[in-house]
N, C-alpha and C positions, 0 to 999 in steps of 0.2 A: 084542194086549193089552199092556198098559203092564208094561212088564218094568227091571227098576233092580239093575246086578249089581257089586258093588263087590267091589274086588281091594287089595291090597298090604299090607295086614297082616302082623303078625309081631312077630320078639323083638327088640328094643334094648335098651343101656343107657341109664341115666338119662344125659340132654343129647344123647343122639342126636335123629335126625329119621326122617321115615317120610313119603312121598307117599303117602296114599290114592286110590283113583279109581272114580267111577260111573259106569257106561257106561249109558246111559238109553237105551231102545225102546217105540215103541207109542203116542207121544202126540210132539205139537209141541213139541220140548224147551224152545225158544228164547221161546216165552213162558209160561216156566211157572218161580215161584221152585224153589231147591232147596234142602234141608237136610243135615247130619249132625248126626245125635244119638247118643249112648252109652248103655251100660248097664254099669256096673259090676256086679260078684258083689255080693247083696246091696242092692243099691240100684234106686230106679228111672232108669227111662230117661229120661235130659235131651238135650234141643236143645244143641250145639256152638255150630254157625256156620249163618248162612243166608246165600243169594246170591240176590236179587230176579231177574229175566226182565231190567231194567234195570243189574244186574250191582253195584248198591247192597247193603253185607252189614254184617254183624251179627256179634255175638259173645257169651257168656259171659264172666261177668269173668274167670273161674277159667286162662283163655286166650289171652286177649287179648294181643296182641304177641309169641304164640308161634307161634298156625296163622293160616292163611291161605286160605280159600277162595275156589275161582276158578271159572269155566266155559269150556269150549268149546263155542260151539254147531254149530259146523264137525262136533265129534266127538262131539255129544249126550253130552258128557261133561263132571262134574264134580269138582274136586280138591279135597282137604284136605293143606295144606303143615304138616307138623308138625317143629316144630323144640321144642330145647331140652325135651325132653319129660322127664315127672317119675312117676316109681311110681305115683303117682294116678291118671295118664293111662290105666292100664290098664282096658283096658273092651272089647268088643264092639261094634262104630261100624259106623251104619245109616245108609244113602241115604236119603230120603225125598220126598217130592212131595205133593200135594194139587191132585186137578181137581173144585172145588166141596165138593161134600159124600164125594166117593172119595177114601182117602188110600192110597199106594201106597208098600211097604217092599222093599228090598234085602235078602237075607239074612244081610246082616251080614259084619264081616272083625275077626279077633280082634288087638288092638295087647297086648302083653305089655311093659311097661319094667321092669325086673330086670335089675341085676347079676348 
């Protein structure tokens, strides 16, 4: 079964960085876009950054020129490069996929930016 486990979470301060990563199982990684999306307390949950199966991506403005997402398909895994990050930034950040009408979630990795 299609399984999506995302790791590297944690506390920074503001302007730090943080590598996130989703290790992906259970489906042909390599043509299949990939997402992360957040949830802040309080808020609902938004799309980050996408990376197409063609490795073409996307962004929120709120982001842009700060993360960077990548894939390896070598390692059915994908990255969120977070640089310059800002108190905002704090949220709950989820893997995501979609095979047709199945949409398949990681259980999430908690990013905290506070001094």
């Amino acid at each position: 079964q299609v399984q999506l486990v995302e790791s590297g979470g944690g506390l920074v301060q503001p302007g730090g960085s943080l590598r996130l990563s989703c290790a992906a199982s259970g489906f042909s990684f390599s043509s299949y876009a990939m997402n992360w999306y957040r949830q802040a307390p309080g808020k609902q949950r938004e799309l980050v950054a996408q990376i197409a199966a063609g490795r073409s991506t996307s962004y929120i403005d709120s982001v842009k020129g700060r993360f960077t997402i990548s894939r390896d398909n070598a390692k059915n895994t994908v990255y969120l490069q977070m640089n310059s990050l800002k108190p905002e930034d704090t949220a709950v950040y989820y893997c995501n996929t979609r095979r047709g009408k199945d949409v398949y979630w990681g259980q999430g990795t908690q990013v905290i930016v506070s001094s």
